[in-house]
C-alpha positions as CSV (number, residue, x, y, z in Angstrom):
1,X,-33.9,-145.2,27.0
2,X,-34.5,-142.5,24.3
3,X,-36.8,-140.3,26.3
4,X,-34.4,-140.8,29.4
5,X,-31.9,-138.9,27.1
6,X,-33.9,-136.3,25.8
7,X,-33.7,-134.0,28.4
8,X,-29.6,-134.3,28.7
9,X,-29.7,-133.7,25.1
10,X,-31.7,-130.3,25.5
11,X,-29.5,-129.6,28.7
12,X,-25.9,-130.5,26.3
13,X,-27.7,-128.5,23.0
14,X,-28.9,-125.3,24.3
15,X,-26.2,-123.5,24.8
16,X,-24.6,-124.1,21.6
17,X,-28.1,-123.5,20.4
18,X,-28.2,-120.2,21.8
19,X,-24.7,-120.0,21.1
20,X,-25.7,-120.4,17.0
21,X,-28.3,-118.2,17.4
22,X,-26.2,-115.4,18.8
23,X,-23.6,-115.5,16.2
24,X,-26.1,-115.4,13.4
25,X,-27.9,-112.4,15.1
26,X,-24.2,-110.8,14.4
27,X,-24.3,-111.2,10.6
28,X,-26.0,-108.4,8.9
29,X,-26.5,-108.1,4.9
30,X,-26.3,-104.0,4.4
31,X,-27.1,-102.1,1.2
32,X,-24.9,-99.2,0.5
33,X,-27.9,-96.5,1.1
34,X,-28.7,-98.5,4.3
35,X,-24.9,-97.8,5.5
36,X,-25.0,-94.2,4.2
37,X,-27.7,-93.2,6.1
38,X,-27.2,-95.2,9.5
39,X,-23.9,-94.0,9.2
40,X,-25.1,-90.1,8.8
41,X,-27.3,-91.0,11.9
42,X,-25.0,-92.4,14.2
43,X,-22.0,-90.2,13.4
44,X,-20.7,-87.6,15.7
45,X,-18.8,-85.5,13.6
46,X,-22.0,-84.6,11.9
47,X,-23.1,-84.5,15.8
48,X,-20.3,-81.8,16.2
49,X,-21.0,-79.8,13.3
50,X,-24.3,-79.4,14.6
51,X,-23.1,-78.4,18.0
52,X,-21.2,-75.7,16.1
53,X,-24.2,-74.4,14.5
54,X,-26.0,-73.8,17.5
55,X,-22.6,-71.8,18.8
56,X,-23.2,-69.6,15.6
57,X,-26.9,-69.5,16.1
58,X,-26.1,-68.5,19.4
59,X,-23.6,-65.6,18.1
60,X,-26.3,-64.1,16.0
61,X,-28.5,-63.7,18.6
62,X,-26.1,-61.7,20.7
63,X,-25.3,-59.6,18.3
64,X,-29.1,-58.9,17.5
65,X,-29.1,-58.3,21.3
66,X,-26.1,-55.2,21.2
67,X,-29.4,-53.6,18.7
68,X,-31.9,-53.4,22.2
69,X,-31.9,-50.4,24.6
70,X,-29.9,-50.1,27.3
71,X,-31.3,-50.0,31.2
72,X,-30.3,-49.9,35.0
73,X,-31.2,-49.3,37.9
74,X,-29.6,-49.2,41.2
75,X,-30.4,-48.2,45.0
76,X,-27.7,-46.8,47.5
77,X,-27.7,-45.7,50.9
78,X,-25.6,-43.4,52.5
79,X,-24.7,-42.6,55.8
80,X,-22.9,-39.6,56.7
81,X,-20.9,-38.4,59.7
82,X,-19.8,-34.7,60.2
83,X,-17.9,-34.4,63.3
84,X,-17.2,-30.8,62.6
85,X,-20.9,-29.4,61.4
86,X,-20.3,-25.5,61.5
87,X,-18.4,-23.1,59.2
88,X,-18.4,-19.2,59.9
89,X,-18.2,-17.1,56.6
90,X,-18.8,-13.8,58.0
91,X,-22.3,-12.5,59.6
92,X,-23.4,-15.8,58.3
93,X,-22.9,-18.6,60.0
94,X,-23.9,-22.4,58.7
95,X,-24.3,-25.3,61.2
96,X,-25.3,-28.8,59.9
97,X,-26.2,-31.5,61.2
98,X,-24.0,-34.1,63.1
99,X,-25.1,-36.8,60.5
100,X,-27.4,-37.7,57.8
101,X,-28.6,-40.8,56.1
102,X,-29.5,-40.7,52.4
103,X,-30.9,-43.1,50.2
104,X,-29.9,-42.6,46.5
105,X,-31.6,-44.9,43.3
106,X,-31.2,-44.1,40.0
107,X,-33.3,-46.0,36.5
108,X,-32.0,-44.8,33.4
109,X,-32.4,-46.3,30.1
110,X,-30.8,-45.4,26.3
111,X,-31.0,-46.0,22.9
112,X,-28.6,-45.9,19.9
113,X,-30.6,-43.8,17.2
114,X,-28.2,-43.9,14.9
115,X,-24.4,-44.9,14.9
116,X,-23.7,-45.6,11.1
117,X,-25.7,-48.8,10.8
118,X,-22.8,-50.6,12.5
119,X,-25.1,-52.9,15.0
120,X,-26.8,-53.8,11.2
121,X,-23.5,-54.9,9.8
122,X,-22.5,-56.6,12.6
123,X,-25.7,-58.9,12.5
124,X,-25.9,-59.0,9.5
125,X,-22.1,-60.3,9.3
126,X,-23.0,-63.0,12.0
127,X,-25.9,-64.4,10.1
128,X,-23.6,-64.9,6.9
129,X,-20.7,-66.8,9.1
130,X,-24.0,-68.8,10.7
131,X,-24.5,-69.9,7.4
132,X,-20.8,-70.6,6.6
133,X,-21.5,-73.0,9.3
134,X,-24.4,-74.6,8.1
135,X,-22.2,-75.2,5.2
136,X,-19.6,-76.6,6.9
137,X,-22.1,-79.5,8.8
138,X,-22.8,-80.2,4.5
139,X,-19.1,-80.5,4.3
140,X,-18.7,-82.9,6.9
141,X,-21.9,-84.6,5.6
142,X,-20.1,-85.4,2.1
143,X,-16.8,-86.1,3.9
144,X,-18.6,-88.9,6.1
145,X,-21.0,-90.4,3.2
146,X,-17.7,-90.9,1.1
147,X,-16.1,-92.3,3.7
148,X,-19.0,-94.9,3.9
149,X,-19.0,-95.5,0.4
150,X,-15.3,-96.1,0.3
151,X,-15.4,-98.3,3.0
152,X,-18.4,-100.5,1.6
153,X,-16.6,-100.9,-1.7
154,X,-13.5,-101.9,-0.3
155,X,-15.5,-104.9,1.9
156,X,-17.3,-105.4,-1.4
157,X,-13.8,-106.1,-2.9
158,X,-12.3,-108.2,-0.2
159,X,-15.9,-110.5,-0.1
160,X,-16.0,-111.1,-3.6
161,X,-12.4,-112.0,-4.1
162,X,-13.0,-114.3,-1.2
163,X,-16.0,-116.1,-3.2
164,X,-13.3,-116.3,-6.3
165,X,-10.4,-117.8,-4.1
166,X,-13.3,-120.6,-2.4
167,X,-14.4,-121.4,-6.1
168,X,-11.1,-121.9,-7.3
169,X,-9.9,-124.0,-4.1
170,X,-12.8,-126.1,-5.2
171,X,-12.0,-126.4,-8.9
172,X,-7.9,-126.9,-7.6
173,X,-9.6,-130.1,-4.8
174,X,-11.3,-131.4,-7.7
175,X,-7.8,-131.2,-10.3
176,X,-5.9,-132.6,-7.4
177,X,-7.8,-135.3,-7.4
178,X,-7.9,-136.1,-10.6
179,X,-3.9,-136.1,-11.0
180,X,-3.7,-138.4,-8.1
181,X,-5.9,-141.2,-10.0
182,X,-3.8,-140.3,-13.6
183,X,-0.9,-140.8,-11.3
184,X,-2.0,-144.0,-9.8
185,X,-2.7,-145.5,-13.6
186,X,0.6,-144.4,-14.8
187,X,-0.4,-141.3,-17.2
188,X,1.3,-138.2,-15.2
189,X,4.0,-137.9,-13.1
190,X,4.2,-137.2,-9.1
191,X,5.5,-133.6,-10.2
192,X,2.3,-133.2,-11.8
193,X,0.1,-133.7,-8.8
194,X,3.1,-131.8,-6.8
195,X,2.1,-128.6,-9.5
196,X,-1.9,-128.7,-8.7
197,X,-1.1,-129.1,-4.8
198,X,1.8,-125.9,-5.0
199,X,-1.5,-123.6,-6.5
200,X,-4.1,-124.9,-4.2
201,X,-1.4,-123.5,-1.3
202,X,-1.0,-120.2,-3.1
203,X,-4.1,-119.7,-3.3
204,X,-5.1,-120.5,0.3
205,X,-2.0,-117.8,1.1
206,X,-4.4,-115.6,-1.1
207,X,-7.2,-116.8,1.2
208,X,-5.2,-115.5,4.3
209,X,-4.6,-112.1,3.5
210,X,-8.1,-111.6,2.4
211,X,-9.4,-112.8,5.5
212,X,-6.9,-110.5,7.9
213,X,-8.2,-107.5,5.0
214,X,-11.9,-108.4,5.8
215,X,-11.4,-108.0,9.6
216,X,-10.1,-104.6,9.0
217,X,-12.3,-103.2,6.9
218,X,-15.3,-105.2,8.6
219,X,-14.4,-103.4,11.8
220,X,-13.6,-99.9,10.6
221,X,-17.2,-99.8,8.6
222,X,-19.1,-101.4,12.1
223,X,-17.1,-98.1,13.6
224,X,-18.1,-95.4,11.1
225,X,-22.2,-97.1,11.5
226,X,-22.1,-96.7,14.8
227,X,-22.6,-100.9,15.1
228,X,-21.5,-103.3,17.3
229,X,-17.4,-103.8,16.5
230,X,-18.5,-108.0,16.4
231,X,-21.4,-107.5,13.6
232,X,-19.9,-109.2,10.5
233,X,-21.6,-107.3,7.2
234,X,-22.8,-108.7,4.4
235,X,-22.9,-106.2,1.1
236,X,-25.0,-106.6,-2.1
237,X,-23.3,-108.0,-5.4
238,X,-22.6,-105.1,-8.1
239,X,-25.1,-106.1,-10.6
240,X,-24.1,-103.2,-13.0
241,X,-21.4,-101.0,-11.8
242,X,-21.2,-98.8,-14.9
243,X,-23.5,-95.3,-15.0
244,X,-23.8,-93.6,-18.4
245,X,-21.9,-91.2,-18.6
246,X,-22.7,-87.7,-19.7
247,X,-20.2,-85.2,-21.5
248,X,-17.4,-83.7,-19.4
249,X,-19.2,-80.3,-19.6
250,X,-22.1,-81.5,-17.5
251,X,-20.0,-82.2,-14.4
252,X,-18.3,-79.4,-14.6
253,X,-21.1,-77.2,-14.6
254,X,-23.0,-79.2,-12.2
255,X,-19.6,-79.0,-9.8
256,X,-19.6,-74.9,-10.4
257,X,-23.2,-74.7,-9.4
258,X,-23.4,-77.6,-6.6
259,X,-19.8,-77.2,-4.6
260,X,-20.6,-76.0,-1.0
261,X,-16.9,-74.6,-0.8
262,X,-17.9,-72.0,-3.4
263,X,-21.1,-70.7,-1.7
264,X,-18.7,-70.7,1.1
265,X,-16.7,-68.0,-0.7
266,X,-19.3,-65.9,-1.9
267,X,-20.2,-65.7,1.7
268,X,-17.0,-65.3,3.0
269,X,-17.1,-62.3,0.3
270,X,-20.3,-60.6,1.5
271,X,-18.8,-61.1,5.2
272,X,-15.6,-59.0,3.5
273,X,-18.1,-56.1,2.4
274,X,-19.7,-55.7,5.6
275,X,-16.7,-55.6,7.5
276,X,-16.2,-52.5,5.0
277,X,-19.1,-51.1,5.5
278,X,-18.8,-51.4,9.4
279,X,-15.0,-49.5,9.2
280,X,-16.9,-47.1,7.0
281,X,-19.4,-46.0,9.9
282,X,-16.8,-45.7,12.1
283,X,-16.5,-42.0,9.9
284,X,-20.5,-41.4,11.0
285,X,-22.0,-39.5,14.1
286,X,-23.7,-41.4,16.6
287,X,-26.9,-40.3,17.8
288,X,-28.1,-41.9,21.3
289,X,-31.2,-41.1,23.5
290,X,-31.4,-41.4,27.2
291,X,-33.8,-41.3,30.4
292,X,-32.6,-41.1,33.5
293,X,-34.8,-40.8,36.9
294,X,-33.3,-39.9,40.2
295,X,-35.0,-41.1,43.8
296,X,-33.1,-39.0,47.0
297,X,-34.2,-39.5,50.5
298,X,-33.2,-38.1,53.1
299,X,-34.8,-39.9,55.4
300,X,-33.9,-43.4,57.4
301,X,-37.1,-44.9,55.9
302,X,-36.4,-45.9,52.4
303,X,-40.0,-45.5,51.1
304,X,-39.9,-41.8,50.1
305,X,-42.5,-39.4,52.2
306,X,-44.1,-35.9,51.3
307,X,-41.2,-33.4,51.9
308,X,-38.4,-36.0,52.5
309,X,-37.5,-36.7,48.9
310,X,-36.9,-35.7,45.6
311,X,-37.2,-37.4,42.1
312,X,-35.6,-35.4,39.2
313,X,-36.1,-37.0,35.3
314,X,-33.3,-36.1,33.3
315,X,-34.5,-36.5,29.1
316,X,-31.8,-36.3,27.1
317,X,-30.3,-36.6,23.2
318,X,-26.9,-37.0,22.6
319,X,-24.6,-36.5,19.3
320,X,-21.1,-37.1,18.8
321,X,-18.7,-37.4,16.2
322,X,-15.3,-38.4,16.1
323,X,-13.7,-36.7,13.2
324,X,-10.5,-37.8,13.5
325,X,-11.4,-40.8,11.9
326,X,-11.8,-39.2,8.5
327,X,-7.8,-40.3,8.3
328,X,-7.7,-42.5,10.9
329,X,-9.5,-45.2,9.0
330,X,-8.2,-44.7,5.6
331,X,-5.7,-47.6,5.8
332,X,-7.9,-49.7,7.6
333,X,-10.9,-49.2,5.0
334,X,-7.7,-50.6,2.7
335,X,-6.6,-53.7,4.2
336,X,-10.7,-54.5,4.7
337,X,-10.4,-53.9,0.6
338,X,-7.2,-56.0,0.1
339,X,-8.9,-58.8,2.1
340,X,-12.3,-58.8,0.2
341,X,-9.6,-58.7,-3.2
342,X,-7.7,-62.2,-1.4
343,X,-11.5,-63.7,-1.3
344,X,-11.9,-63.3,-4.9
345,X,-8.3,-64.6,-5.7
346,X,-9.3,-67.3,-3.6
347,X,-12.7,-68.3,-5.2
348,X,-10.7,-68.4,-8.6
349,X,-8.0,-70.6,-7.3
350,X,-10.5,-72.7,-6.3
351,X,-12.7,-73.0,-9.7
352,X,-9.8,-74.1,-11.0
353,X,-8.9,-77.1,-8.3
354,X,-12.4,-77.9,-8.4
355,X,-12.1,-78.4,-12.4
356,X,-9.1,-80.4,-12.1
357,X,-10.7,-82.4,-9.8
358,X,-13.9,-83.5,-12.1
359,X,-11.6,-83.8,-14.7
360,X,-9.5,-86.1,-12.9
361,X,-12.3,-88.1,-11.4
362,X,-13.8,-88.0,-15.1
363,X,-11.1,-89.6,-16.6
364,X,-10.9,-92.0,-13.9
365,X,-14.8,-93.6,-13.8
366,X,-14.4,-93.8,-17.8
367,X,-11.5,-95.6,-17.2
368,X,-12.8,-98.0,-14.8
369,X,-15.7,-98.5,-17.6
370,X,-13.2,-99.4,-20.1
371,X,-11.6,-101.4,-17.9
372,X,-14.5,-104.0,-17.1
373,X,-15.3,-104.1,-20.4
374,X,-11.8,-105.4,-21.5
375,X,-11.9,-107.7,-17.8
376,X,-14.8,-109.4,-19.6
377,X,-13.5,-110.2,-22.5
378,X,-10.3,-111.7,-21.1
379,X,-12.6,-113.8,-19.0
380,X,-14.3,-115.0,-22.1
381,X,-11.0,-115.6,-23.3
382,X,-9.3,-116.9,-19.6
383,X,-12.6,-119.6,-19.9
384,X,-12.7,-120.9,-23.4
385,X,-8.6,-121.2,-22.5
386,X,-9.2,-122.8,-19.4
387,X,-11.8,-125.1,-21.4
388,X,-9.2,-126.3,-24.0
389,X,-6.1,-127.3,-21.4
390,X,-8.3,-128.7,-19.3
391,X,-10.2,-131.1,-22.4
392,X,-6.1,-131.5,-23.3
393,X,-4.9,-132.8,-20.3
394,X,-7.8,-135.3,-19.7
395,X,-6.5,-136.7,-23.0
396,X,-3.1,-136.3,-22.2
397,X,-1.8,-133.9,-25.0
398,X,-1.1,-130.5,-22.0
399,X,1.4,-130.9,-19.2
400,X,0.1,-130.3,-15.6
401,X,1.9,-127.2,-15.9
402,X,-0.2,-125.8,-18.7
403,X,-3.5,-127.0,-17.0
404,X,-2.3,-124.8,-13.2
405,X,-1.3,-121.7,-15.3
406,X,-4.6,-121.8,-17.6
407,X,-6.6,-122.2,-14.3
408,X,-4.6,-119.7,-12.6
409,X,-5.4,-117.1,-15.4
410,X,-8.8,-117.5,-15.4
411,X,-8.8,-117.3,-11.6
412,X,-6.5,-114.1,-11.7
413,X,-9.0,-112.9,-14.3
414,X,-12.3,-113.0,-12.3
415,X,-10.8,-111.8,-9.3
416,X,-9.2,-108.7,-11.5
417,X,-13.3,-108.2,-12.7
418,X,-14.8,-108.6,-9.3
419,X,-12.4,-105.5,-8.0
420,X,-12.9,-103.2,-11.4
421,X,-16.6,-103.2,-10.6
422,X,-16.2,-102.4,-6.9
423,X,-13.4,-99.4,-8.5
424,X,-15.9,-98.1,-11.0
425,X,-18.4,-98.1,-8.6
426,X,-16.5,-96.0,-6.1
427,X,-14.9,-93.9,-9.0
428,X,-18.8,-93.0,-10.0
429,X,-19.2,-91.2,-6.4
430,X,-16.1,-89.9,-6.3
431,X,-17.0,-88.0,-9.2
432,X,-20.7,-87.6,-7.6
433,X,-19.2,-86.0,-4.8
434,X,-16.7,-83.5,-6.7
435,X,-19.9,-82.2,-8.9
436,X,-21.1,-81.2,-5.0
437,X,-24.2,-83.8,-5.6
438,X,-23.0,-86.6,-3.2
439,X,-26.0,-85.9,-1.2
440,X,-28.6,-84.8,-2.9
């Protein structure tokens, strides 16, 4: 009969073989640099910035273009008509011909020789905004690796509270039970077993919420990877979540150095002094050369013949110079100034921001140190607590109440740990990625 059932059994267990096998292949543990970089890979704002960067690439090389020589050329034909052909001026009169046909092509080429160096500025201008947008893509870069990390800490958070709120559910089943046989021999009272039940409920509440935080967060991460929105991630524990931490004065100097916004603005700057530069040649001559060939046929045929055409080459230099704006650009030269000056301003304003900011983020990690240090003390405490009541009430000297409340501060306590080493751990990059060192 067995082996008459064994292939019903395969037909009844494959697919919810196949169906186990699926779901697991969803579940994926992730280390934080694993998310970073498949996040860096797969996103398309970095995708964008790229796309932009090609645009300015693109820029620069017209503008090195406007630098080449000029050339044309151009064939015409003509065909002309003269219904009235003679014209008597005096003794001498002129007849011409009822029509004509006349092919006319022209090549001509021309150079700038000199124009004030304004076709130099002007590359030289685009290169520097091309690298402002380089910058830019490292911007974005930082923007999206924080937002991984952020992300992965805050799953860290929700998963290891989660563990905390199973293992206390467990230690509540266990209490639970253990009132029930005290209340069957007489020794507490049905409120008693009413108190352990009322915390094992508000802690599954707990449970709940942490669940509906999980699918958030679990989705929004599989989003910024680029992963299927089903996988369900798995993150390392936070063995050690505290860094040493170096003297204030590092960071900031490291930030001052390392901050892509501030090479921005010495750019920006150099882009300022070029633009003066450029209004400044507006003041200079220009110098061009040209070459011009002519091609005119007066025959049908547009292949020129002995007699029938003519090809003059015209060599020329040409220098002008618009004087006028020796006063003509004084006001502009001006504004050009007062906008390299609002640069400057700018680049101070934003030392300072940037100080206040690894200050800030300072002061933050070290609290967050401080902070786990004193969580793990008051878990010693919260344990050797919870050790006593629970010793008391098996002989009968705590009330229920005091057992729940010793329990619940131990479980408040571990939780309150779990979450101050996810915090310091995202308060160290946040401080990594105001020194300008996120990513490197």
């Amino acid at each position: 009969m067995s082996i008459k059932l064994k292939p019903l059994l395969i037909t009844l267990l494959l697919p919810a073989l196949l169906f186990i096998s699926k779901a697991h292949g969803q579940d994926r543990v992730i280390t934080l640099n694993e998310a970073i970089k498949l996040g860096l890979q797969n996103s398309k704002v970095l995708k964008l910035s790229q796309s932009k960067i090609d645009e300015a690439v693109s820029q620069y090389n017209q503008t090195k273009d406007l630098n080449k020589p000029n050339a044309s050329a151009s064939l015409g034909f003509n065909q002309a008509e003269i219904p009235v052909n003679t014209l008597s001026l005096g003794k001498l009169n002129l007849a011409l011909p009822p029509n004509n046909t006349a092919w006319l092509g022209t090549v001509s080429a021309s150079e700038v020789i000199f124009n004030g160096n304004k076709f130099k500025y002007a590359q030289e201008s685009t290169e520097l905004l091309t690298q402002v947008s380089r910058l830019d893509a490292d911007i974005n870069k930082d923007e999206i690796t924080y937002a991984i990390v952020t992300a992965y800490y805050n799953l860290y958070k929700v998963l290891q509270s989660k563990k905390v709120v199973e293992q206390n559910l467990a230690t509540i089943d266990a209490q639970i039970k253990q009132s029930q046989r005290f209340f069957e021999q007489g020794i507490v009272t049905k409120n008693d077993v009413l108190r352990f039940q009322l915390q094992h409920a508000n802690v599954e509440l707990n449970g709940i919420d942490l669940e509906t935080n999980r699918k958030i967060v679990n989705y929004n991460l599989n989003i910024l990877l680029g992963l299927p929105e089903t996988t369900q991630l798995k993150v390392e524990t936070i063995a050690d979540a505290t860094k040493p931490l170096n003297p204030l004065t590092n960071y900031l100097d490291t930030a001052l150095a390392n901050r892509t916004e501030l090479k921005q603005m010495d750019l920006r700057g150099q882009v300022s002094d070029k633009n003066i530069s450029s209004i400044m040649a507006n003041q200079k001559p220009t110098l061009a050369a040209s070459a011009t060939g002519y091609l005119i046929n007066t025959k049908f045929n547009p292949i020129p013949q002995s007699g029938s055409a003519i090809t003059p080459i015209v060599l020329g230099l040409n220098l002008s110079w618009n004087f006028a704006t020796i006063w003509t650009n004084k006001n502009k030269i001006a504004q050009a100034k007062i906008q390299r000056e609002e640069v400057d301003i700018n680049k101070s304003i934003l030392v300072d921001n940037i100080k206040r900011e690894v200050n800030q983020n300072y002061q933050s990690y070290d609290m967050a140190i401080n902070k786990i240090n004193l969580l793990q003390t008051s878990i010693a405490q919260a344990g050797e607590n919870n050790k006593i009541l629970e010793s008391k009430y098996k002989s009968n000297i705590a009330s229920a109440t005091d057992r729940a409340d010793a329990q619940t501060l131990l479980y408040q306590a571990e939780i309150n740990l779990e979450l101050a080493k996810a915090d310091a751990g995202l308060a160290y990059y946040t401080l990594l990625k105001s020194t300008g060192k996120l990513n490197k």
